[in-house]
C-alpha positions, 0 to 999 in steps of 0.5 A, a space after each residue: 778059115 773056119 775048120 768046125 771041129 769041137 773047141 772043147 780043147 780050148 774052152 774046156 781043158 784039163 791040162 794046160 802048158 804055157 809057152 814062154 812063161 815067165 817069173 814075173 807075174 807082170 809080163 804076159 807070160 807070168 800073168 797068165 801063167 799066175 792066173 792058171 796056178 791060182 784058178 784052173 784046178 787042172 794041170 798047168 806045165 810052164 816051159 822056159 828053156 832058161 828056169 828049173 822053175 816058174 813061180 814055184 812050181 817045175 818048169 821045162 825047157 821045151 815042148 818035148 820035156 814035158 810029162 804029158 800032152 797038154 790039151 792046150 797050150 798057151 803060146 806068149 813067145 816072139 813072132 819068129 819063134 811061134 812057128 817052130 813052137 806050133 811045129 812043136 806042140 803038132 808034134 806033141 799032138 796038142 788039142 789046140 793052143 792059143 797065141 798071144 803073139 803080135 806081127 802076122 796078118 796085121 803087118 801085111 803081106 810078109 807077116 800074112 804069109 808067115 800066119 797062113 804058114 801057121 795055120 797050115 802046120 796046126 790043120 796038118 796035125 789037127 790042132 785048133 788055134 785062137 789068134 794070133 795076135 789075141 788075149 786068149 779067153 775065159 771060161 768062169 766056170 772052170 776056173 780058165 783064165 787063159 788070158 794076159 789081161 788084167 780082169 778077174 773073174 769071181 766066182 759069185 759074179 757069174 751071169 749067162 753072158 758069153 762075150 766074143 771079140 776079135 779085138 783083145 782090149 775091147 772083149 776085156 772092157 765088156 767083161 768089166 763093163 757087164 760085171 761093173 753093171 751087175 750083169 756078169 759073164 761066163 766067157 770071155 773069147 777074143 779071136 785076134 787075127 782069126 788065122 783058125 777059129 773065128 768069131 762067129 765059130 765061137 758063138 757056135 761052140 758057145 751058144 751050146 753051152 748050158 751056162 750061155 743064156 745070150 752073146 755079147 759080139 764084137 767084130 772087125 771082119 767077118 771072113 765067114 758069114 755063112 757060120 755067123 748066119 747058122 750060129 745066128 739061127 740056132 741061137 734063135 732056135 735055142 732062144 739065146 739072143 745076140 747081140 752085135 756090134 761090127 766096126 770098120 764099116 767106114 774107110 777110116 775104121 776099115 783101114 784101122 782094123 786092117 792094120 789092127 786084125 788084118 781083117 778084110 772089110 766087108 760091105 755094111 749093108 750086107 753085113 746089116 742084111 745078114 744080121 738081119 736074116 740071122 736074127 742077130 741085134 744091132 748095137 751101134 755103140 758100145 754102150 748099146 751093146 753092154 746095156 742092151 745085153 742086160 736087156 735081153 738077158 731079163 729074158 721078157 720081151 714084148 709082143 709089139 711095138 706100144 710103149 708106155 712112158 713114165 717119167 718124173 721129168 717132162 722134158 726127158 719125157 720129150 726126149 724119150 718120146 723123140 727117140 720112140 719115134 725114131 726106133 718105130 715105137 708108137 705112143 698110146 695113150 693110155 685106156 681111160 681107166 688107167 688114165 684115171 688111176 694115174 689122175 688119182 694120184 699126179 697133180 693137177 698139172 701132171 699129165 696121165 696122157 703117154 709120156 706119163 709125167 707124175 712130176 717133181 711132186 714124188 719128192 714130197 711123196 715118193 709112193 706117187 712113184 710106185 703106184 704110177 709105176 705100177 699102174 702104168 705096167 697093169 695097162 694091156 695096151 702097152 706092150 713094153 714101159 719105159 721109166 725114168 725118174 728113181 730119185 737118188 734120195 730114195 733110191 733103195 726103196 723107189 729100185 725095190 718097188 720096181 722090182 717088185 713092180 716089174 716081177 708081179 706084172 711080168 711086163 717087159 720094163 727097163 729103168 733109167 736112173 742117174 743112180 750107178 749104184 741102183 743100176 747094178 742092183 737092177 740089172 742083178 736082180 732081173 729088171 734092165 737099168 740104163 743110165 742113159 734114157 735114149 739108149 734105154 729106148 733104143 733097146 725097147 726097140 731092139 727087144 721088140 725087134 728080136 721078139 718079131 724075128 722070134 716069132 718069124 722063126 730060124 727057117 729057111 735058112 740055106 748056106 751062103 755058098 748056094 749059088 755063089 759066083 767069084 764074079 758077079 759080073 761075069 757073062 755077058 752085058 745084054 743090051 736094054 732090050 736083050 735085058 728086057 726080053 730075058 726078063 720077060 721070061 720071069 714075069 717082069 715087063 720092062 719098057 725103055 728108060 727114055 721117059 719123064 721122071 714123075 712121081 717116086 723112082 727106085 733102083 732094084 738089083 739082083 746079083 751074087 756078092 762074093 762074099 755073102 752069096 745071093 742078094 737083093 736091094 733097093 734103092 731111091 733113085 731119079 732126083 731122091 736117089 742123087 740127094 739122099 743115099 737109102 738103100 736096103 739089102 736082104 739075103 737071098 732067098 727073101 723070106 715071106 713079107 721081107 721084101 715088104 720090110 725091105 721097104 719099110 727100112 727105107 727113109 726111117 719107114 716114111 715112104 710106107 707111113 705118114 702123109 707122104 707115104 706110097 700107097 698100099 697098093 704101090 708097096 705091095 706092087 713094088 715088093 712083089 717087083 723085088 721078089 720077083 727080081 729075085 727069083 732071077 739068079 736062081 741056080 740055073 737061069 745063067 743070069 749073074 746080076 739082073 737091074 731094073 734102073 728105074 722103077 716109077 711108082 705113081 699111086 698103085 701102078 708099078 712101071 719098070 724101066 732100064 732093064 739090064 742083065 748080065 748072063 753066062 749062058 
């Protein structure tokens, strides 16, 4: 229901009234109501029809009692209350308000109806709402807390991060997750049921904020793609980077955040396809998200996919090496003249090979450490370093060298230490700091990743509507042979499918999704495809070399390198097929979804099998 008019209401008010505001500073509506009194150096108007005044200052008993508009109005009222409230505020011509109320979406069909009544009567005056069934946001810098949760907001503990979440209890826990590592945010904004604004609006609204350096993102539904898919490019454009984590993908997790959101479950490989498009990264975990957060907003990113390894420990140093593997980092060893710096000042029984282990002996000699360290971030082949090993016993002197270290050469870094302590003195002072090492390497790889979708650029990017069909399969299902002669027509030769399996068999599609438009996949297929479940997706129209990509994320990127890999030439063969594909559901061609159920790979010859289309004309 994403409505684009300004949210300035609601991030940047000068007047706030507060909906059921209570005496007590430990129900919902005392909270905030002490945290606006407190912080906001605007108006703040508290109205309970049953106090003269609220924690000391006047109260009113209604909406139409009150001195002035407010330009945003915090609702903390029953459920059966909060339309004839709204009603009110509209009346009033209130900017936009916030309802913390639970019992619309979330508990099914009736208490959806009642949230889409809501929404009708605030659009009917203009007035924008956030949730219900949220904690409303923050905006540090305005002294807003326009919010019930228990979170603070010091003015010395800022940073560029603005945090997103539908889910009310998960945005407060990052916003104390990223002050607890030294990071810090600007904004907080939760979105709940998402009757009027959405998630990805807000990250629209934010990420023109000039105190917004990155988004921090946390998703249950996306009833919006095609929003979330501009915000992601522009943010791209603005060089502010997003990170996401999007839960409910699993019958279980989409059925929970029903039940807790009301939101609609959306396919994950497309919103993987989206994310993708958007140049939005991916967190799997919550911690992915907060520390890779941190990572990005060091602002150094590398320009490649080389990673050096420092580590004091040889077996985290296999760990890390494992984990490298698995996100697509390559390990090189480093340039002899490096490797004999490193010799210089390891033992014997170091390695200055890539892990670089400078070995337990930096307890008795902790400069081994910095010089190691230092050296090892001066080495061109390497486009990012990853080190492990800040003793806790010299962890002051060993952070500060780092630091140093890592300002001199400007080569992106990120540290992982044990030390709680000198990750947040890290991380404040512009250096990532993880006390988890494979996560530390997952975001290498991430950085790595945003740099490529830097550098690819935002455009082109059309709206998801373009082309889109409620129904992707309505029209008519040709016959196999129907289906091969109108893909004839787009360059694709389609046999009879009756044939023998050999050597490398894929499924490709086109078709519309009513959700996220035009698209495109493919998939293993034969005997592969019943074993293993490899799919991927991209938005249609692909962009150049995506197609290739596509490829490359299947099987972890075995099928396009190592020993078992297809050759260049099938690759190539196979990604022009899908392009090709492709262009089939263009405006116009009257085809809805266009299949090809088996396409053979062996050496650098390309066959497609089993053509079937569904067309409208």
């Amino acid at each position: 229901m994403t409505d684009m008019r300004s949210l300035d209401c609601l991030f940047a008010p000068k007047k706030i009234a507060v909906i059921g505001a209570s005496d007590n500073k430990a129900r919902i509506g005392g909270r905030v109501l002490d945290y606006l009194l407190t912080q906001f150096p605007g108006q703040t108007y508290p109205v309970n029809p049953g106090r003269a005044t609220v924690q000391g200052v006047p109260g009113y008993p209604t909406v139409a009692d009150l001195p002035e508009t407010p330009d945003l109005a915090i609702v903390a009222v029953r459920s059966e209350d909060v339309l004839s409230v709204v009603d009110q505020l509209g009346q009033r011509g209130t900017g936009a308000a916030i309802v913390f109320s639970s019992g619309f979406a979330e508990t099914g069909d009736e208490g959806r109806h009642e949230q889409e009544e809501m929404h009708a009567i605030a659009r009917k005056y203009g007035m924008r709402l956030l949730g219900p069934n949220c904690i409303g946001l923050v905006n540090r810098s305005e002294g807003l807390l326009a919010t019930f949760a228990a979170i603070s907001a010091p003015a010395d503990e800022g940073g560029g991060v603005a945090i997103v979440s539908q889910s009310g209890a998960v945005g407060a826990f990052f916003w104390r997750e990223v002050h607890r590592v030294g990071l810090g945010a600007n904004y907080l904004c939760t979105t709940g049921n998402q009757s009027d604004v959405t998630a990805a609006e807000a990250v629209s609204h934010l990420i023109e904020q000039p105190d917004v350096k990155s988004v921090l993102l946390f998703l249950e539904g996306l009833p919006d793609p095609d929003v979330l898919l501009s915000a992601g490019l522009r943010a791209l454009e603005l060089g502010k980077p997003i990170v996401a984590m999007k839960s409910g993908f699993s019958a279980g997790g989409a059925a929970a955040a029903a039940s807790h959101t009301g939101s609609a479950p959306s396919d994950d490989a497309l919103v993987e396809a989206l994310l993708e498009r958007a140049g939005i990264v991916r967190a799997e975990t919550p911690a992915e998200l907060v520390y890779f957060s941190a990572a990005f907003a060091a602002g150094r990113f590398p320009t490649g996919n080389k990673l050096g390894i420092v580590t004091g420990s040889g077996g985290l140093g296999v760990v890390m090496a494992d984990e490298a593997a698995r996100a697509g980092l390559v390990l090189n060893r480093p340039s002899p003249s490096t490797e004999a710096k490193i010799r210089e000042r390891i033992p014997p029984f170091g390695s200055s090979r890539n892990p670089i282990d400078y070995t337990a002996n930096s307890v008795n000699d902790p400069t081994i450490f910095d010089s190691v360290v230092d050296t090892v971030l001066q080495e061109a082949g390497y486009d990012g370093v990853c080190i492990s090993g800040i003793s806790p016993t010299t962890s002051a002197e060993r952070a500060a060298a780092v630091r140093d270290s890592v300002e001199r050469n400007q080569k992106p870094a990120l540290v992982h230490t044990a030390d709680p302590e000198v990750v947040r003195y890290l991380i404040a002072n512009g250096v990532p700091a993880f006390t988890d090492a494979p996560t530390m390497v997952r975001a290498m790889a991430a950085l790595s990743e945003y740099a490529r979708r830097l550098a690819q650029g935002s455009k082109p990017a059309p709206t998801l509507a373009v082309g889109r069909v409620d129904d992707a399969g309505a029209g008519t299902v040709l016959t196999e042979d129907a289906s091969a002669d109108r893909l004839s027509s787009f360059g694709i030769a389609a046999s009879p499918s009756a044939l023998p399996h050999e050597a490398v068999e894929f499924r490709l599609e086109a078709t519309h999704d009513a959700q996220f438009g035009p698209i495109t996949s493919v998939s293993l297929g034969g005997t592969l495809g019943e074993l293993m479940t490899e799919s991927a997706h991209a938005l249609l129209p692909l962009r150049s070399g995506e197609a290739q990509r596509m490829l490359e994320r299947l099987c972890r990127g075995r099928l396009t390198d190592g020993p078992a890999a297809l050759t260049p030439g099938g690759v190539s063969q196979l990604a022009d097929l899908i392009e090709q594909l492709s262009l089939t559901i263009d405006s116009g061609t009257g085809v809805t979804r266009a299949t090809l159920n088996r396409v053979v790979i062996s050496g650098a010859e390309v066959r497609a099998h089993g053509a079937e289309v569904t067309a409208s004309a």
